[in-house]
C-alpha positions as CSV (number, residue, x, y, z in Angstrom):
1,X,104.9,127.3,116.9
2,X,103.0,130.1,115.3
3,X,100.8,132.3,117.0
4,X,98.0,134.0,115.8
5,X,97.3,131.8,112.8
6,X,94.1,129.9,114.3
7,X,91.7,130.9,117.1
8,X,89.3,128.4,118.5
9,X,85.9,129.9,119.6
10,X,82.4,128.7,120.7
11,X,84.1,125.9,122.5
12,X,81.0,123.5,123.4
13,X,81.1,122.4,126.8
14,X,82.6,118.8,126.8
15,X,79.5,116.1,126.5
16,X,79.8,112.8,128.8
17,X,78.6,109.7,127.6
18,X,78.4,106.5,129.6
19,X,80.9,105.0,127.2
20,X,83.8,105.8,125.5
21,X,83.7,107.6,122.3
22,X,85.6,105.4,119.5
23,X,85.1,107.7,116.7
24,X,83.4,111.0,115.5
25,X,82.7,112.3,111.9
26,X,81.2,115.1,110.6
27,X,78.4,114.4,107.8
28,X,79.8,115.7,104.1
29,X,77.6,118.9,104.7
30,X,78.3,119.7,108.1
31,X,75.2,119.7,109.5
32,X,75.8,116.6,111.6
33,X,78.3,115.0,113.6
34,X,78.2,111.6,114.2
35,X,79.7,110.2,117.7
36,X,80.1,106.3,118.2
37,X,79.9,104.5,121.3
38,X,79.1,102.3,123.5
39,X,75.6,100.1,121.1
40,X,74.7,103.6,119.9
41,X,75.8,106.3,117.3
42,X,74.4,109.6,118.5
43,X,73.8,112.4,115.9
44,X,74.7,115.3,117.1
45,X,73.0,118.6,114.7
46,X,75.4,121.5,114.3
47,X,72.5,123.4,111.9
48,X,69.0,124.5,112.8
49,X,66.6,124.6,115.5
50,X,67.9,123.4,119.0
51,X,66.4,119.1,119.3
52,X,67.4,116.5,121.1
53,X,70.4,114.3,120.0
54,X,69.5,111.6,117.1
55,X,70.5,108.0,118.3
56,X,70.9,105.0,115.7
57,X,70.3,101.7,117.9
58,X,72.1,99.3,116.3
59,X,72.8,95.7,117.0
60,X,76.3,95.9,117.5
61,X,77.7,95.6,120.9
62,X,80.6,97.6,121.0
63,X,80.6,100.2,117.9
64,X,84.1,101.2,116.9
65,X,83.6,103.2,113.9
66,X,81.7,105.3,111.5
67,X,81.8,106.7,107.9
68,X,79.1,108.9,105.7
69,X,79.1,108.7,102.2
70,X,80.3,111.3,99.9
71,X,76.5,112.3,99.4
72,X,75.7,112.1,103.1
73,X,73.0,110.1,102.2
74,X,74.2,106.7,103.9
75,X,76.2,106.0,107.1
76,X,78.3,102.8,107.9
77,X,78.6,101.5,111.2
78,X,81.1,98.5,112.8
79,X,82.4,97.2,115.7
80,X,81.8,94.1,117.3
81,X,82.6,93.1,121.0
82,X,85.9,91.2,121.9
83,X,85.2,87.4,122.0
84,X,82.2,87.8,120.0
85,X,81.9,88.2,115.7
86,X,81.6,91.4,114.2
87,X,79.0,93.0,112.3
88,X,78.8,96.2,109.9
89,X,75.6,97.8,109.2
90,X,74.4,100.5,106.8
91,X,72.1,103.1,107.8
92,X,70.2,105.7,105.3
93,X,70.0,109.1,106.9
94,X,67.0,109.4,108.8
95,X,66.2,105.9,109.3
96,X,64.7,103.9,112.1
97,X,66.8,100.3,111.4
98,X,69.9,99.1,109.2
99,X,69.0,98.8,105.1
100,X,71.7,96.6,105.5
101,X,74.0,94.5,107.9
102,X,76.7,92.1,107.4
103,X,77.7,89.4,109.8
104,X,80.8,87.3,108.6
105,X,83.6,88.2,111.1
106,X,84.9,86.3,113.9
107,X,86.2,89.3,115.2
108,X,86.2,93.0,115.6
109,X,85.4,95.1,113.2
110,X,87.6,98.4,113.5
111,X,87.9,100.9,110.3
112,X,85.2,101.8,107.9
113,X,85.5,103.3,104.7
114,X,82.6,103.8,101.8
115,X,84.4,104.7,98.4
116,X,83.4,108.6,96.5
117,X,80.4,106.8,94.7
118,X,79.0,105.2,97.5
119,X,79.6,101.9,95.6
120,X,82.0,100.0,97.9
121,X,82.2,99.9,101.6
122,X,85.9,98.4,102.8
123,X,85.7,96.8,106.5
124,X,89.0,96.6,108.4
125,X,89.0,93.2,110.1
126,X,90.7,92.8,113.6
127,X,91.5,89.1,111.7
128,X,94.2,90.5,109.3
129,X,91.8,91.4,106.1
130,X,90.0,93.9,104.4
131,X,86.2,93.2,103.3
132,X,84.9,94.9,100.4
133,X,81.6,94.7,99.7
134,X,79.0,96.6,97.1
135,X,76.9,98.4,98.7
136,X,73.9,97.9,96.5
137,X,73.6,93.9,96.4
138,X,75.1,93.3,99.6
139,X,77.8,90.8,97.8
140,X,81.3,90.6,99.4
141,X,83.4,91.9,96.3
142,X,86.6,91.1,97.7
143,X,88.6,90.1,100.7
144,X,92.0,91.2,101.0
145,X,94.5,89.7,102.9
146,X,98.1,90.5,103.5
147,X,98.3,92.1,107.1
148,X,99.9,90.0,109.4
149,X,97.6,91.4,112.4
150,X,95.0,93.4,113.0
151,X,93.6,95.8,110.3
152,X,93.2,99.4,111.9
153,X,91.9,101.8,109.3
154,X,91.1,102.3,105.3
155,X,89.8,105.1,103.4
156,X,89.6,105.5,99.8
157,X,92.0,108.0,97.4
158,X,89.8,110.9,96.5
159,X,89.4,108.7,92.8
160,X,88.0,105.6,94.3
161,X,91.0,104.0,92.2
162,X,93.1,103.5,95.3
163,X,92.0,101.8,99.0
164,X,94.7,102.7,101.7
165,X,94.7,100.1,104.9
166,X,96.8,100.6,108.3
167,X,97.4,98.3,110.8
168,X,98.6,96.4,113.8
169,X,101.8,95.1,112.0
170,X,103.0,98.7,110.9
171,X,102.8,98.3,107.6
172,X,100.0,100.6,104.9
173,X,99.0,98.6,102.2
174,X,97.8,100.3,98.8
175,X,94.8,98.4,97.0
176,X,94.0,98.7,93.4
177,X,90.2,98.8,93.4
178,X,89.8,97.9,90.0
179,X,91.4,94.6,90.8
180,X,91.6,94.3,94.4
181,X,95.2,93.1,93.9
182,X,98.0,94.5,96.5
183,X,99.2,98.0,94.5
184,X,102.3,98.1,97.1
185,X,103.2,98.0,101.1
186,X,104.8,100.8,102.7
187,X,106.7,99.9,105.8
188,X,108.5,102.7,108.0
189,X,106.8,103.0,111.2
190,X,107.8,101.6,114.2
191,X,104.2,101.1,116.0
192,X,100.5,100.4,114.7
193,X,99.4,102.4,111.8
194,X,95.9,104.2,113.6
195,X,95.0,106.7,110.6
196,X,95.7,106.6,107.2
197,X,94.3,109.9,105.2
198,X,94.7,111.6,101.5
199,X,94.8,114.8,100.8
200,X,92.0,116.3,98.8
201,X,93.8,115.9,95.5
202,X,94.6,112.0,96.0
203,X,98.6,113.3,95.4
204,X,99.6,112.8,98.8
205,X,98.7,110.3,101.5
206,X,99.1,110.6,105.6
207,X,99.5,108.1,107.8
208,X,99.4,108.3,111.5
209,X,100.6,105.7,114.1
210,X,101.4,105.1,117.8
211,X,104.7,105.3,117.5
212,X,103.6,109.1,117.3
213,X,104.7,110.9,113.8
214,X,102.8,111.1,110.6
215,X,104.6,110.0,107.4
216,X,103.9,112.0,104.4
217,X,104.2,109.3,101.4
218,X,103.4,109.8,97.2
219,X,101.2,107.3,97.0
220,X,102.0,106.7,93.2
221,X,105.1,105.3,93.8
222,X,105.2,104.3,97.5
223,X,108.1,106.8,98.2
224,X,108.0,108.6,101.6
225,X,108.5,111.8,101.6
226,X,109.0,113.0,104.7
227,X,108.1,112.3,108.9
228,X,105.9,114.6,111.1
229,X,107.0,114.2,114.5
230,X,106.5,116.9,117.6
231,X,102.8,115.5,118.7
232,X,103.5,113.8,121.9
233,X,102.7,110.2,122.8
234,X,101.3,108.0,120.2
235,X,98.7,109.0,118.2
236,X,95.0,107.5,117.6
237,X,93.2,109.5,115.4
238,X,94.3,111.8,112.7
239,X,92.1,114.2,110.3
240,X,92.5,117.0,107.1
241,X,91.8,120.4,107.2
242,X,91.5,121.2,104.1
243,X,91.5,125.3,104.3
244,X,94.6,125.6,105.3
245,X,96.1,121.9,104.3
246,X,97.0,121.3,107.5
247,X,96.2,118.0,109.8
248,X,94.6,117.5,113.1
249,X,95.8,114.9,115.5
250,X,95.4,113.4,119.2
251,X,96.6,110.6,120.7
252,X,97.6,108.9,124.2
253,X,98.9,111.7,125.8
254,X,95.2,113.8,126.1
255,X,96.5,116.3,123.2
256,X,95.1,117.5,119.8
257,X,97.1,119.1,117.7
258,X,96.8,121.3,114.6
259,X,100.1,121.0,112.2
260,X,100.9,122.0,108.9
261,X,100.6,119.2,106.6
262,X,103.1,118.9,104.6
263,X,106.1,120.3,107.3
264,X,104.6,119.0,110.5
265,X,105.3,122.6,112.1
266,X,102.6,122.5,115.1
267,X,100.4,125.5,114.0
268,X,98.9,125.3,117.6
269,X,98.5,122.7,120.4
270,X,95.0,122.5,121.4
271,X,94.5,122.4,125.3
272,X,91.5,119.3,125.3
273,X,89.1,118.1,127.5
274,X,89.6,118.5,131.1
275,X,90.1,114.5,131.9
276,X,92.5,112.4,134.4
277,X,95.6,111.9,133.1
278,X,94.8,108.4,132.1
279,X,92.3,109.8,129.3
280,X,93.2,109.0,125.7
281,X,92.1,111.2,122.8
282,X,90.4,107.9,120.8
283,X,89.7,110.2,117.4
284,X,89.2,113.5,115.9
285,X,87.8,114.9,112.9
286,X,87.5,118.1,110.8
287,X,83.8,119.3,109.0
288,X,84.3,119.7,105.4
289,X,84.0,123.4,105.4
290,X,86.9,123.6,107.8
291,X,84.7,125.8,110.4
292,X,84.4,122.7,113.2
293,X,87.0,120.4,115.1
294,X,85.6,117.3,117.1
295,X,87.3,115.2,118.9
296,X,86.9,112.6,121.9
297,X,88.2,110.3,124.4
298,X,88.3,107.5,126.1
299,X,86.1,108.7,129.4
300,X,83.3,109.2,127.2
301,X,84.0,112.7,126.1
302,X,83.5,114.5,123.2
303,X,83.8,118.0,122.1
304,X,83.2,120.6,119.1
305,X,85.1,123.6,118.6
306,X,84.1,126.2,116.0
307,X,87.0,128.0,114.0
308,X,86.9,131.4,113.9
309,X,89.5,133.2,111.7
């Protein structure tokens, strides 16, 4: 492990909510950080004048995920509640209600992604399939289906040309989103795929899973190129850091930690939250700029962490 290389300051004290925190993201300019939970998404302000915490009341029972669009102009929210049909909604940044809300899932709704235009917005569907719909119209564009259980994650290749999915079944599917036909399937993990992530340059794509490594994969040709492992039990949530090109990760063990991208050398194990051990570390993310690390877990906490180098 190397020492020396990163020190956390300005640790926040840890915020409790009355529900678990499913995911957190940082806005595109860093100003905001977006923590879902429970029927609410709370934004958080990181810039400017101390104020109370923004909260988007949504319709959704259980909320499960977030993302912001490239432009920060737009943030998607899904989830669902188990038994009952999903729903996606699409905010604009500083509104009061939804511009937009889709309803056609029987089940949970658990990944978001909006593509680099803000064009598309992919759903991952706990029934086995991939929405895509355009964000301007409303129209479903595409459903994609392939996964033989429960879809986990997408996100988009820096391009837009490419939609990565992760799921229950192990498996990462690529997406051609000119077509919506199946590019390829990349099977090497041995648990559910909880992250799937591309570096900046679209050359290289991570995927994290319970099983706890992160395999490193070209995703022009499918090849894997190598597997992370070192980070504990299995892992939830998984982000890039892109000074530095390294990744951040927790998962069920109450640990975040930073690791070198491409290597997987732990660059430094992050002590988190004091929690029982019981306490999962449900997501984690990294601000653009690289200066903040958020992450959360499953007792309702989250926490920011400013880098200071």
């Amino acid at each position: 492990m190397k020492s020396g290389s990163l020190l956390l300051a300005l640790g926040l004290v840890p915020v409790v909510l009355a529900d678990p925190v499913a995911q957190v993201r940082f806005s595109p300019d860093g100003d905001v950080l977006a923590v879902a939970g429970g029927e609410t998404v709370r934004l958080t302000r990181l810039v400017g004048p101390p104020q109370h915490d923004e909260v988007l009341a949504t319709r959704i029972k259980q909320v499960l995920t977030v993302d912001w669009s490239a432009d920060g102009d737009w943030l998607a929210v899904g989830g669902g509640a188990p038994a009952q049909s999903g729903r996606v909604e699409l905010w604009k940044r500083g509104g009061i209600q939804a511009e937009r809300n889709w309803t056609g899932f029987k089940d949970l709704v658990y990944g978001l992604g909006l593509d680099p235009q803000g064009r598309w917005l992919a759903a991952a569907a706990a029934e086995g399939f991939v929405a895509v719909f355009d964000t301007e119209t409303g129209a479903e564009l595409a459903k994609l289906e392939g996964h033989t259980a429960p879809v986990l994650c997408v996100e988009f290749s820096p391009d837009g040309r490419i939609l990565a999915s992760g799921g229950a079944d192990r498996s990462i599917r690529l997406w051609d989103t000119a077509s919506w036909n199946e590019l390829r399937t990349l099977v090497n993990h041995n648990d559910a795929v909880h992250a799937v992530v591309f570096a900046p340059d679209g050359q290289t794509l991570y995927t994290a899973s319970f099983d706890a490594t992160v395999r490193v994969w070209d995703p022009a040709i499918g090849r894997m190129k190598r597997i992370n492992r070192g980070f504990g039990r299995g892992l939830l949530g998984m982000a890039y850091q892109a000074e530095g090109h390294r990744l951040l990760a927790g998962g069920a063990d109450g640990r975040v930690f930073l690791a070198e991208a491409d290597t997987g050398e732990i660059v430094q194990e992050i002590a988190a939250m004091p929690a029982r051990k019981t306490a999962w570390i449900q997501t984690v993310d990294v601000s653009a700029d690289s200066n903040w690390f958020a992450w959360a877990d499953s007792e309702g906490r989250y926490q920011l962490k400013r880098v200071r180098r």
